[in-house]
C-alpha positions as a LaTeX table, in Angstrom:
\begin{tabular}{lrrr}
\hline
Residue & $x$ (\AA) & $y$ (\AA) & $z$ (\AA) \\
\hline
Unk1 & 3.69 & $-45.19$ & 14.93 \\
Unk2 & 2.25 & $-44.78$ & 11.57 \\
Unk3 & 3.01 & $-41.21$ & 9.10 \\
Unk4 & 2.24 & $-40.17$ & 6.31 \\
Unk5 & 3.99 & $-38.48$ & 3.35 \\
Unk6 & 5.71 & $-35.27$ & 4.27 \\
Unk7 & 3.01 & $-32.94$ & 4.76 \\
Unk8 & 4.48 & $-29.77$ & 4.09 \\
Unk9 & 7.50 & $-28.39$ & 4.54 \\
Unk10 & 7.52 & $-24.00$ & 6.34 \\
Unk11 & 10.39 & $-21.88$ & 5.56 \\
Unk12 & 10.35 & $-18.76$ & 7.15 \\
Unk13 & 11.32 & $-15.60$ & 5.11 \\
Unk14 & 12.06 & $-11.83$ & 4.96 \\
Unk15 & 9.39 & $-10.85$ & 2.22 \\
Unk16 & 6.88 & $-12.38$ & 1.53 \\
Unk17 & 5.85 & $-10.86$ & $-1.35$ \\
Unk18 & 9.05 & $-11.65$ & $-2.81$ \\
Unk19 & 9.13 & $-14.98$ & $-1.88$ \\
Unk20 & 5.87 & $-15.65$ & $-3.59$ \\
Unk21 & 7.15 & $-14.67$ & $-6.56$ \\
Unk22 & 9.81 & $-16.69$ & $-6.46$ \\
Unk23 & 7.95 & $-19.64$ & $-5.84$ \\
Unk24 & 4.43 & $-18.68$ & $-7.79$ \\
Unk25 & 5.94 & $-16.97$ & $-10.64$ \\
Unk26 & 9.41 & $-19.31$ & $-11.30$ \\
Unk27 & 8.79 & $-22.31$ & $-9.90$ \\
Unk28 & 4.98 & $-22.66$ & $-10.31$ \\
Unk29 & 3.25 & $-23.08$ & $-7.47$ \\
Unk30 & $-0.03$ & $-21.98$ & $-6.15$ \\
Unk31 & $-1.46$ & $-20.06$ & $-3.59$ \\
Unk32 & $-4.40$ & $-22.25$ & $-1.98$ \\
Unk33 & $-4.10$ & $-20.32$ & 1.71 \\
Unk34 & $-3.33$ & $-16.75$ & 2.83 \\
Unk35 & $-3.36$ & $-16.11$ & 6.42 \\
Unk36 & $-2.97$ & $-13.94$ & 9.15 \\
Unk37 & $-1.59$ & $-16.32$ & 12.41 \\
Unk38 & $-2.53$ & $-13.93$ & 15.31 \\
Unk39 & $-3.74$ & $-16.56$ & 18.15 \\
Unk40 & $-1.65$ & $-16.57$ & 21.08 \\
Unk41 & $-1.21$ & $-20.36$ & 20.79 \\
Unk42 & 0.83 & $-19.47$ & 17.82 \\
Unk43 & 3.65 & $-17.68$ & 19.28 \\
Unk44 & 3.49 & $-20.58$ & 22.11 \\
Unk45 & 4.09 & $-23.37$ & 19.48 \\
Unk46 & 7.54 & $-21.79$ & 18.66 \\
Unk47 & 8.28 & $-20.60$ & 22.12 \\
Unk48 & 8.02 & $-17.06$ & 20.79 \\
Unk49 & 5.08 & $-15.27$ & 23.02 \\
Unk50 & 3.75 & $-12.53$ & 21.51 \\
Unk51 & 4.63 & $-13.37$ & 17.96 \\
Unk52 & 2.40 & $-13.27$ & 14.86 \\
Unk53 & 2.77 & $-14.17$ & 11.41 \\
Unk54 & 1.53 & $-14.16$ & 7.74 \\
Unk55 & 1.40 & $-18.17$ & 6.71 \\
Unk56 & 0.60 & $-18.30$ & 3.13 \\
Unk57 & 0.46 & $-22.06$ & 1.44 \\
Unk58 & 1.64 & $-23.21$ & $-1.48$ \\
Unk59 & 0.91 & $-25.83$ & $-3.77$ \\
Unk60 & 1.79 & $-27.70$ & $-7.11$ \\
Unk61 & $-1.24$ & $-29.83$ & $-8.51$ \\
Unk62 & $-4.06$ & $-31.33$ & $-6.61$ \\
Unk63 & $-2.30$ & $-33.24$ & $-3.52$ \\
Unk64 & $-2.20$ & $-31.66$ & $-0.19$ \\
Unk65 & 0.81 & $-33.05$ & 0.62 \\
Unk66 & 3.79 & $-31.82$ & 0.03 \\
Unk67 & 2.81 & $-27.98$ & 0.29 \\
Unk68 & 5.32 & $-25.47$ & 1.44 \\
Unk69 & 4.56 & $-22.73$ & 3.61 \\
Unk70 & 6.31 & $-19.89$ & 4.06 \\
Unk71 & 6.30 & $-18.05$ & 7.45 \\
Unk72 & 6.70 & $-14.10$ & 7.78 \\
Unk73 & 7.40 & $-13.56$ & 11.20 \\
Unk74 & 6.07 & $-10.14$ & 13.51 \\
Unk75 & 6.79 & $-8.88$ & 17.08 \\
Unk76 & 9.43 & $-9.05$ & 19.95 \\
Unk77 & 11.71 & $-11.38$ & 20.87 \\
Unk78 & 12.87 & $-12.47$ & 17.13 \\
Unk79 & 16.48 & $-12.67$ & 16.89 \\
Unk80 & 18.19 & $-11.39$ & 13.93 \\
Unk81 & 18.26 & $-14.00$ & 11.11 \\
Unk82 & 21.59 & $-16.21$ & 11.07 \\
Unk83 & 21.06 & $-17.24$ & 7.56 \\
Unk84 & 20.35 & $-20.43$ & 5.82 \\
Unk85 & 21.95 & $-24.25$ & 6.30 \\
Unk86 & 24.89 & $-24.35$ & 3.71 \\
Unk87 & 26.25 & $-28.00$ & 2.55 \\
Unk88 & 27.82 & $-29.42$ & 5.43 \\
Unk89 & 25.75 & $-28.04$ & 8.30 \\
Unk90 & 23.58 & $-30.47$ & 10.05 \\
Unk91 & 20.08 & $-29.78$ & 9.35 \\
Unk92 & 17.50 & $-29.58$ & 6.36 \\
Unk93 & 20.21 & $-28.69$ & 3.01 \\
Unk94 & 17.78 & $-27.91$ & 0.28 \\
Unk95 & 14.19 & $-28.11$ & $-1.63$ \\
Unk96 & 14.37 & $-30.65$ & $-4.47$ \\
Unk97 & 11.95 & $-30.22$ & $-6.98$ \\
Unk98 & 10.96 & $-32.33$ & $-9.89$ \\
Unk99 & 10.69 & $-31.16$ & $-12.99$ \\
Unk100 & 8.31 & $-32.72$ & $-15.24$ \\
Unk101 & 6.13 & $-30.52$ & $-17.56$ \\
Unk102 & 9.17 & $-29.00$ & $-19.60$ \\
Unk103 & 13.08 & $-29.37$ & $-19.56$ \\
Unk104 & 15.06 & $-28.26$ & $-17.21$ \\
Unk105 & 16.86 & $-26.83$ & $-20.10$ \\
Unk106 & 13.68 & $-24.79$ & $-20.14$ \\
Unk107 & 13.67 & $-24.19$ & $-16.79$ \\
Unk108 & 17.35 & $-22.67$ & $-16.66$ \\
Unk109 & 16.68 & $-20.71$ & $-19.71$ \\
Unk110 & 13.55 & $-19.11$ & $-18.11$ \\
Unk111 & 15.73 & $-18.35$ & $-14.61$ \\
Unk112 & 19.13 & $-16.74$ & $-16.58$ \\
Unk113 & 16.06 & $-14.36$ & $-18.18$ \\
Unk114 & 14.67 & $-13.37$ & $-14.96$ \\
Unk115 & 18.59 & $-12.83$ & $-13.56$ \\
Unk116 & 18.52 & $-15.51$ & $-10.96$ \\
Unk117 & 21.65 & $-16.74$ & $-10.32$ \\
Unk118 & 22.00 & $-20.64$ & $-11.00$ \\
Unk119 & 25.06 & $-22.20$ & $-9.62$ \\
Unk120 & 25.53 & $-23.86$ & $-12.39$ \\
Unk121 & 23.75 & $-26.18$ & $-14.85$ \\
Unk122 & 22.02 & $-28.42$ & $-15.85$ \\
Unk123 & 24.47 & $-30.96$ & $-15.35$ \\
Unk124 & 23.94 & $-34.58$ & $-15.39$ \\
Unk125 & 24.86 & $-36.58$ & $-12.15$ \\
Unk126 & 25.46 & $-40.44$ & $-12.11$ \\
Unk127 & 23.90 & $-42.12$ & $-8.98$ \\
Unk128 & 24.68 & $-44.95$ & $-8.33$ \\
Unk129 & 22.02 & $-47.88$ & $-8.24$ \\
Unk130 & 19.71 & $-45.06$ & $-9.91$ \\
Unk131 & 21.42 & $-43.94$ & $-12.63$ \\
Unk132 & 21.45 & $-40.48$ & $-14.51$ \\
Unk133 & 19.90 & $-37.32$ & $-13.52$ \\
Unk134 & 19.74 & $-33.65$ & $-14.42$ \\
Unk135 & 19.89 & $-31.15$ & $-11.76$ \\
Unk136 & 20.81 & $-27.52$ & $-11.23$ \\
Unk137 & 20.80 & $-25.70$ & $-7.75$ \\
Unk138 & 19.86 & $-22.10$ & $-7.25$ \\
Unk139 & 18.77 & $-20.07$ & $-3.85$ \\
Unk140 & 15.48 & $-18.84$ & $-2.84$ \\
Unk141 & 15.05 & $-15.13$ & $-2.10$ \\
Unk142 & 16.35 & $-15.50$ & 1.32 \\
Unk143 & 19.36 & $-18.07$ & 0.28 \\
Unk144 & 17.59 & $-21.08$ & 0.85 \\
Unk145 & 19.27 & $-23.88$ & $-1.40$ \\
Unk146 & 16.68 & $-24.96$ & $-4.47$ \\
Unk147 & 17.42 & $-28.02$ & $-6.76$ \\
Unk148 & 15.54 & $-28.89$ & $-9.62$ \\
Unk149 & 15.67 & $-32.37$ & $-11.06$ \\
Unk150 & 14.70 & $-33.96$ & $-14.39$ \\
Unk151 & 14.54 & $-37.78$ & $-13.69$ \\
Unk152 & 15.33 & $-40.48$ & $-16.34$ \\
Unk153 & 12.09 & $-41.10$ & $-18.39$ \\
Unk154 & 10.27 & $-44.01$ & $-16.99$ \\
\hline
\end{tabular}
């Protein structure tokens, strides 16, 4: 079998409109879709009959891969949320994000303004057979785990 890049990634949340402006307004991405998932083959795909949603997808520059959408869920049989993955859970951990138009300096500097909580950082990580990077972790809206990364210049 034969795949491509990582299409997109969905993350389903609690507000959207918050969400987006995490995302949009923080982090810089782009709404290129808005929409209103109301076919009953939708709720069959996740098992969930009777389920809608609002899909909206996001995007950073001109690729169409790599898009994140996020997923509002609507209508019976939804169980209450159990909360994200936290480091050491099996499962998906965390976003990583490059950083590449301004510091991440920058970046933190812009968050602490807004009041979003960073964990800590930047700080600069050795990895071995890569060598040094800059990251910082934060959460999304709904606690999703969000790194940013500056990579050593090229």
């Amino acid at each position: 079998m034969a795949f491509s890049e990582v299409h997109h990634i969905a993350l389903t949340v609690s507000d959207m409109n918050r969400s987006l402006d995490f995302y949009c307004e923080l982090l810089g991405f782009r709404k290129t879709l808005d929409m209103d998932l109301t076919e009953p083959a939708f709720g069959e795909l996740f098992q969930l009959p009777g389920v809608t949603a609002r899909a909206v997808i996001l995007q950073q520059g001109k690729s169409r891969v790599g898009e994140i959408e996020l997923l509002e869920f609507r209508g019976p049989g939804l169980k209450k949320p159990s909360g994200p993955k936290r480091p050491g859970d099996p499962g998906m951990l965390m976003l990583s994000f490059e950083v590449t138009q301004e510091s991440l300096q920058e970046v933190s500097e812009r968050l602490i303004a807004r009041k979003i909580p960073v964990f800590c950082g930047p700080i600069e990580l050795q990895l071995p057979g890569y060598g040094a990077i800059k990251a910082l972790m934060l959460e999304d809206p709904d606690g999703a785990l969000v790194e940013l990364i500056e990579l050593p210049a090229k």
